[in-house]
C-alpha positions as CSV (number, residue, x, y, z in Angstrom):
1,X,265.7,103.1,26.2
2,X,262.5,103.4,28.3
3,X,262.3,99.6,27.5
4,X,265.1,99.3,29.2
5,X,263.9,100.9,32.3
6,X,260.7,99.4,32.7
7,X,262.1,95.8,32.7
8,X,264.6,96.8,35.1
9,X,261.5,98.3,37.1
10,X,259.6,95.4,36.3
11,X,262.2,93.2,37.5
12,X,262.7,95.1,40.7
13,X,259.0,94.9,41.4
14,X,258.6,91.2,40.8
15,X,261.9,90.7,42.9
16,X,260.3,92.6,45.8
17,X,256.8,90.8,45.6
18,X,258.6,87.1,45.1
19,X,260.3,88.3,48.5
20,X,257.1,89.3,50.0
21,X,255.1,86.1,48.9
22,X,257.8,83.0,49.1
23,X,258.6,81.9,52.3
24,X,261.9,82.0,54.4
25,X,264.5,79.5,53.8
26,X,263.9,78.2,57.3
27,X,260.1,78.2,56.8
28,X,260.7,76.1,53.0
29,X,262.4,73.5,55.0
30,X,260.0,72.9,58.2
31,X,256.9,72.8,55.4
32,X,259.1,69.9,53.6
33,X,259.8,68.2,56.7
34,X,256.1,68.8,58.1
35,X,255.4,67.1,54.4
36,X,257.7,64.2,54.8
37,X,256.4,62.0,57.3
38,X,258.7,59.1,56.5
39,X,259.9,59.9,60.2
40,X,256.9,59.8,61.8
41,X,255.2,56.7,61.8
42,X,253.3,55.5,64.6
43,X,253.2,51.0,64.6
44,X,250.1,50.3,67.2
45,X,249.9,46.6,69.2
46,X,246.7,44.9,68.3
47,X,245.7,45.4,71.7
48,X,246.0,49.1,70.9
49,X,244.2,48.8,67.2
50,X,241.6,46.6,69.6
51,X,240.7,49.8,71.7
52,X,241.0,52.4,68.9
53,X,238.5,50.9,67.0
54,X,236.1,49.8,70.2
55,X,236.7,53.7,71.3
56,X,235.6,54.5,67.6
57,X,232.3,52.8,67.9
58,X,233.1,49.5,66.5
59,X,231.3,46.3,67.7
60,X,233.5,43.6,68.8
61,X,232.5,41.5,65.8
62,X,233.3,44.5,63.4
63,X,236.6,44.6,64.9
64,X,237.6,40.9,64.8
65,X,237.0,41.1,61.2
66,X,238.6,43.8,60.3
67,X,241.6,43.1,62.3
68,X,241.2,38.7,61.1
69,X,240.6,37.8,64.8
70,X,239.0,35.7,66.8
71,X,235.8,37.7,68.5
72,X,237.3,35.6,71.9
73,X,240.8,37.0,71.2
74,X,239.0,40.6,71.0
75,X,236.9,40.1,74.0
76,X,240.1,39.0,75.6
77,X,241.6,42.8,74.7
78,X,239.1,44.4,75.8
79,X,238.2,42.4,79.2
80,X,234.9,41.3,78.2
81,X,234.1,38.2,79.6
82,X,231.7,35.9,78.5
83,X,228.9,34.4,80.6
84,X,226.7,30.9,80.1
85,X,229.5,29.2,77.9
Protein backbone atom coordinates (compact mmCIF):
# COMPACT_ATOMS: atom_id res chain seq x y z
CA UNK A 1 0.00 0.00 0.00
CA UNK A 2 2.67 2.69 0.71
CA UNK A 3 3.74 1.83 -2.91
CA UNK A 4 0.74 2.94 -3.85
CA UNK A 5 1.09 6.21 -2.18
CA UNK A 6 4.31 7.16 -3.17
CA UNK A 7 3.61 6.79 -6.99
CA UNK A 8 0.59 8.70 -6.52
CA UNK A 9 2.99 11.30 -4.72
CA UNK A 10 5.46 10.79 -7.17
CA UNK A 11 3.18 11.40 -9.87
CA UNK A 12 1.74 14.50 -8.27
CA UNK A 13 5.18 15.88 -7.90
CA UNK A 14 6.40 15.31 -11.43
CA UNK A 15 2.87 16.69 -12.58
CA UNK A 16 3.59 19.92 -10.63
CA UNK A 17 7.23 20.38 -11.74
CA UNK A 18 6.33 19.39 -15.67
CA UNK A 19 3.81 22.40 -15.06
CA UNK A 20 6.50 24.55 -13.53
CA UNK A 21 9.21 23.78 -16.34
CA UNK A 22 7.09 23.38 -19.80
CA UNK A 23 5.90 26.33 -21.27
CA UNK A 24 2.36 27.81 -21.82
CA UNK A 25 0.40 26.58 -24.73
CA UNK A 26 0.53 30.16 -26.08
CA UNK A 27 4.30 30.33 -25.47
CA UNK A 28 4.82 26.46 -27.35
CA UNK A 29 3.24 28.05 -30.34
CA UNK A 30 5.13 31.60 -30.70
CA UNK A 31 8.61 29.43 -30.14
CA UNK A 32 7.38 27.21 -33.17
CA UNK A 33 6.42 29.99 -35.20
CA UNK A 34 9.64 32.16 -34.10
CA UNK A 35 11.28 28.56 -35.42
CA UNK A 36 9.55 28.46 -38.67
CA UNK A 37 10.68 31.12 -40.70
CA UNK A 38 9.19 29.79 -43.98
CA UNK A 39 7.16 33.16 -43.61
CA UNK A 40 9.82 35.39 -43.23
CA UNK A 41 12.05 35.56 -46.05
CA UNK A 42 13.56 38.66 -47.07
CA UNK A 43 14.47 38.52 -51.46
CA UNK A 44 17.16 41.66 -51.81
CA UNK A 45 17.58 43.56 -55.48
CA UNK A 46 21.13 43.21 -56.58
CA UNK A 47 21.37 46.81 -56.15
CA UNK A 48 20.65 46.03 -52.49
CA UNK A 49 23.06 42.75 -52.25
CA UNK A 50 25.55 45.56 -54.13
CA UNK A 51 25.43 47.90 -50.96
CA UNK A 52 25.19 45.11 -48.24
CA UNK A 53 28.22 43.69 -49.19
CA UNK A 54 30.22 47.31 -50.04
CA UNK A 55 28.71 48.34 -46.35
CA UNK A 56 30.31 45.00 -45.22
CA UNK A 57 33.77 45.89 -46.34
CA UNK A 58 33.81 44.20 -49.57
CA UNK A 59 35.93 45.63 -52.52
CA UNK A 60 34.10 46.20 -55.58
CA UNK A 61 35.90 43.45 -57.29
CA UNK A 62 35.04 41.03 -54.40
CA UNK A 63 31.56 41.83 -54.91
CA UNK A 64 31.28 41.46 -58.69
CA UNK A 65 32.55 38.01 -58.22
CA UNK A 66 30.67 36.89 -55.76
CA UNK A 67 27.54 38.34 -57.08
CA UNK A 68 28.91 37.04 -61.26
CA UNK A 69 28.92 40.83 -62.25
CA UNK A 70 30.53 42.98 -64.24
CA UNK A 71 32.91 45.35 -61.81
CA UNK A 72 31.25 48.35 -64.32
CA UNK A 73 27.73 46.97 -63.46
CA UNK A 74 28.89 47.31 -59.61
CA UNK A 75 30.45 50.55 -59.98
CA UNK A 76 27.28 51.49 -61.68
CA UNK A 77 25.32 50.50 -58.15
CA UNK A 78 27.21 52.01 -56.21
CA UNK A 79 27.78 55.53 -58.25
CA UNK A 80 31.42 55.09 -58.73
CA UNK A 81 32.45 56.61 -61.74
CA UNK A 82 35.44 55.86 -63.44
CA UNK A 83 38.01 58.42 -64.60
CA UNK A 84 40.80 58.28 -67.62
CA UNK A 85 38.82 55.50 -69.64
Amino acid sequence: MSNAISSALLTGAAAADSRATAPAQPEREAEQRASDNSGDTVTLTVAQQVYQLYNKGQEVSQIATTLSLPVRSVNNYLGITQSGA
